[in-house]
C-alpha positions in Angstrom: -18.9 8.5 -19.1 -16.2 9.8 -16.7 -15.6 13.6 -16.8 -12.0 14.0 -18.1 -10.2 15.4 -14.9 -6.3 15.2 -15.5 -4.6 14.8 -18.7 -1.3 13.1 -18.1 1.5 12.1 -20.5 2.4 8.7 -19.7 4.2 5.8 -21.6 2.8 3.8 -24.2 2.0 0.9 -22.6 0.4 2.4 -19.8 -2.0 4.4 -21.9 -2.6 0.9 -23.9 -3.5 -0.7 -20.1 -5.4 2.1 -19.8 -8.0 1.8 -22.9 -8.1 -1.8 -22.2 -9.4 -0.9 -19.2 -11.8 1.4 -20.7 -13.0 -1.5 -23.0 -13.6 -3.8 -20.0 -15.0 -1.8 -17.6 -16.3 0.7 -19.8 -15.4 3.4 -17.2 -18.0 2.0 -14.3 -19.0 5.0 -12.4 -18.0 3.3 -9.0 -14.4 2.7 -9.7 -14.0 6.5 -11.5 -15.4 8.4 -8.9 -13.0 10.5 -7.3 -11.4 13.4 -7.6 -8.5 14.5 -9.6 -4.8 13.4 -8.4 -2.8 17.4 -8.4 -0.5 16.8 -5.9 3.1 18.8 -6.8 6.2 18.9 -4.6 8.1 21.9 -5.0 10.1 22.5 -7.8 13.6 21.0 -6.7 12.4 18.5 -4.5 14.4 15.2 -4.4 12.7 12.0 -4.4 9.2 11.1 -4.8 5.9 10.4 -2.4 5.7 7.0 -4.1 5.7 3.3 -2.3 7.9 2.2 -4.8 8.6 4.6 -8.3 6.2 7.6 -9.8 5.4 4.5 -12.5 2.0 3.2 -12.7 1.7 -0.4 -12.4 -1.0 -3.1 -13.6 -2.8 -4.6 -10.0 -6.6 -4.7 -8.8 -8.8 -3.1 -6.5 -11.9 -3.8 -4.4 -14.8 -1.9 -4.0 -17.2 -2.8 -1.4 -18.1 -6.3 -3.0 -17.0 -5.5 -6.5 -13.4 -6.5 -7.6 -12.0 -4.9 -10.3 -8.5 -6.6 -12.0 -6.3 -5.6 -14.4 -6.3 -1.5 -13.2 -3.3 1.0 -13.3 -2.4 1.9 -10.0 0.3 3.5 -7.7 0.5 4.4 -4.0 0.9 7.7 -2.8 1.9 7.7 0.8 3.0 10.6 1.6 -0.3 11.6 1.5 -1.9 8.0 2.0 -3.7 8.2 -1.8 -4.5 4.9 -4.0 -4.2 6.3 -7.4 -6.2 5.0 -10.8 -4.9 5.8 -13.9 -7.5 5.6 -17.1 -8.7 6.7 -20.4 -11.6 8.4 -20.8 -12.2 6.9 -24.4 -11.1 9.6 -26.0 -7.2 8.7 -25.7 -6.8 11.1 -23.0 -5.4 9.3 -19.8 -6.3 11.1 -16.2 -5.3 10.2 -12.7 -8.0 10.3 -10.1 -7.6 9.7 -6.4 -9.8 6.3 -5.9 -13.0 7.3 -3.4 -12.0 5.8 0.2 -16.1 5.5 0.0 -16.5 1.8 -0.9 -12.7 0.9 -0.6 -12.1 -2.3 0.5 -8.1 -3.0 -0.9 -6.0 -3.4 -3.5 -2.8 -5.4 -4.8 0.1 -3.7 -6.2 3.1 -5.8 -7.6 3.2 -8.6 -4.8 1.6 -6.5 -2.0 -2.0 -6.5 -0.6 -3.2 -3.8 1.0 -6.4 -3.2 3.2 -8.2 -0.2 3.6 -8.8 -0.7 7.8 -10.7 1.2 10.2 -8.8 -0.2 13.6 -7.7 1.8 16.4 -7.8 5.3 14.7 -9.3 6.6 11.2 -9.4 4.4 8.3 -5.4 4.0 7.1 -4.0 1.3 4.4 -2.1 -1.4 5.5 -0.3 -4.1 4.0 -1.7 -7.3 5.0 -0.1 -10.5 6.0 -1.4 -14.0 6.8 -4.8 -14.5 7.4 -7.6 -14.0 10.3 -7.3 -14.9 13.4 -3.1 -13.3 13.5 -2.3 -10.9 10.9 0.7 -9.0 10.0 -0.1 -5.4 9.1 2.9 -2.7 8.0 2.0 0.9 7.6 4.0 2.3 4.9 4.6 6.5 5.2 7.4 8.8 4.3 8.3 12.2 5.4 9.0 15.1 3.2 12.0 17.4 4.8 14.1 20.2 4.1 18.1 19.0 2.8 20.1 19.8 5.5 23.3 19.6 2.9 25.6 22.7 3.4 24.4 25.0 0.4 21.2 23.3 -0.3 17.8 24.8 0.0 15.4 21.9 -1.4 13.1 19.4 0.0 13.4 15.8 0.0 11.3 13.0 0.6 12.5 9.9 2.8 13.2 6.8 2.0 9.7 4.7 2.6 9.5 3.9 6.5 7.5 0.7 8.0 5.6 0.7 10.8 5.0 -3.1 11.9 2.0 -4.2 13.9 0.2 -7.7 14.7 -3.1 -7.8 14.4 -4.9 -10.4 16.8 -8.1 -10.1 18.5 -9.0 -6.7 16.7 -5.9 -4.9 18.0 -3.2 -3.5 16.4 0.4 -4.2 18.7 3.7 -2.8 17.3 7.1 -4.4 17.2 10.2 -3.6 16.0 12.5 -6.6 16.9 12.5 -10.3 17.5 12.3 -9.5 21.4 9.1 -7.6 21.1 7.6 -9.6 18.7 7.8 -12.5 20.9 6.4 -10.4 23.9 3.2 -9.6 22.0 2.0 -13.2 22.8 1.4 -15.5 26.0 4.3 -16.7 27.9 2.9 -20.4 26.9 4.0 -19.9 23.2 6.9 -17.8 23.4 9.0 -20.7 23.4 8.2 -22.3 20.5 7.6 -18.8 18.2 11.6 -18.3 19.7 12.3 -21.5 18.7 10.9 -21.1 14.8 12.3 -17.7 14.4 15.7 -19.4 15.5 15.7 -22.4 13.0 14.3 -20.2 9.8 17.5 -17.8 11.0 14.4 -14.6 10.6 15.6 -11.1 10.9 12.4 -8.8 11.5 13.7 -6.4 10.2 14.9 -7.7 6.8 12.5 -10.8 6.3 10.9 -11.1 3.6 6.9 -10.6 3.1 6.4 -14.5 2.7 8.9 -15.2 5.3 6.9 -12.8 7.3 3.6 -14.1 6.0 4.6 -18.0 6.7 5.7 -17.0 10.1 2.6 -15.8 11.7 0.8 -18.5 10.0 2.6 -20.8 11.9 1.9 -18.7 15.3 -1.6 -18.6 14.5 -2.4 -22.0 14.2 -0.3 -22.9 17.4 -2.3 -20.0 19.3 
């Protein structure tokens, strides 16, 4: 049984989600151990540390070979936290931060994430394609002071992407169709030019499968 660590006052359907999930997994010991989630901006603060909303959503998550469906989750990145929300049978529903221990990944809505140890400490990145040429994005936002005339609060920024392919266990940024292209040998830079030209791709604004479909198609020409 999971020590009760946060109570939290959630919607009705996520507390339902939430003793389902208690019925399934009965609160495994693996998946509940962590500590709890207490993280408060300052009263006034605009905005949230959220991927997408402060609502929980219904995804899955993978620790070390165990895969656990049907979980309520949200993404703090701000301060780069995979949250669980559960009951702890009693009705009570807590938030704990998930243990980066066994962490493999997770989905949330349509994204998959990996928990990666590359060039630097572990981070989370979304995760694009498959092995060998991945697209990872690094998802982080800032929290600042409002620089409105009159105004003394915080606010967080919108959510900021860092882009990155991943091929031959190195991460290598880009930013733009140009230095996209440049991340690969001159022998193939033609014909990745030549597919981003007849799919009309903006980086920037592409969507994850465009994005996904894209380096599928430079990976198996590599």
């Amino acid at each position: 049984m999971c020590i009760i660590l946060f109570s939290f006052s959630g919607t009705m359907q996520a507390q339902d989600a939430a003793k389902d999930y208690d019925q399934v997994y009965g609160l495994d010991q693996t998946l509940c151990n962590g500590k709890k989630y207490n993280y408060f901006a300052t009263p006034g603060t605009t905005g949230h540390q959220y991927l997408v909303s402060p609502g929980y959503e219904t995804g899955s998550v993978t620790l070390n070979v165990k895969h656990y469906q049907d979980v309520i989750l949200n993404f703090d990145i701000f301060n780069q936290q995979l949250l669980l929300q559960f009951s702890d049978g009693t009705g009570k529903v807590n938030i704990i931060e998930v243990s980066q221990a066994w962490l493999k990944g997770f989905r949330l809505g349509n994204k998959n994430f990996e928990f990666l140890t590359l060039e630097k400490e572990p981070l989370f990145y979304q995760v694009l394609g498959e092995a060998p040429v991945r697209i990872l994005y690094y998802w982080r936002k800032s929290l600042n002071l409002n620089n409105t005339i009159g105004t003394s609060n915080y606010v967080f920024s919108a959510a900021v992407r860092d882009s990155f392919v991943l091929m031959d266990g190195k991460l290598k940024p880009f930013n733009s169709k140009r230095s996209l292209i440049r991340i690969f040998d001159a022998g193939y830079r033609s014909e990745i030019k030549s597919y981003l030209r007849k799919h009309k791709i903006k980086i920037r604004k592409a969507s994850d499968q465009v994005m996904a479909e894209m380096i599928t198609f430079i990976g198996h020409i590599k």
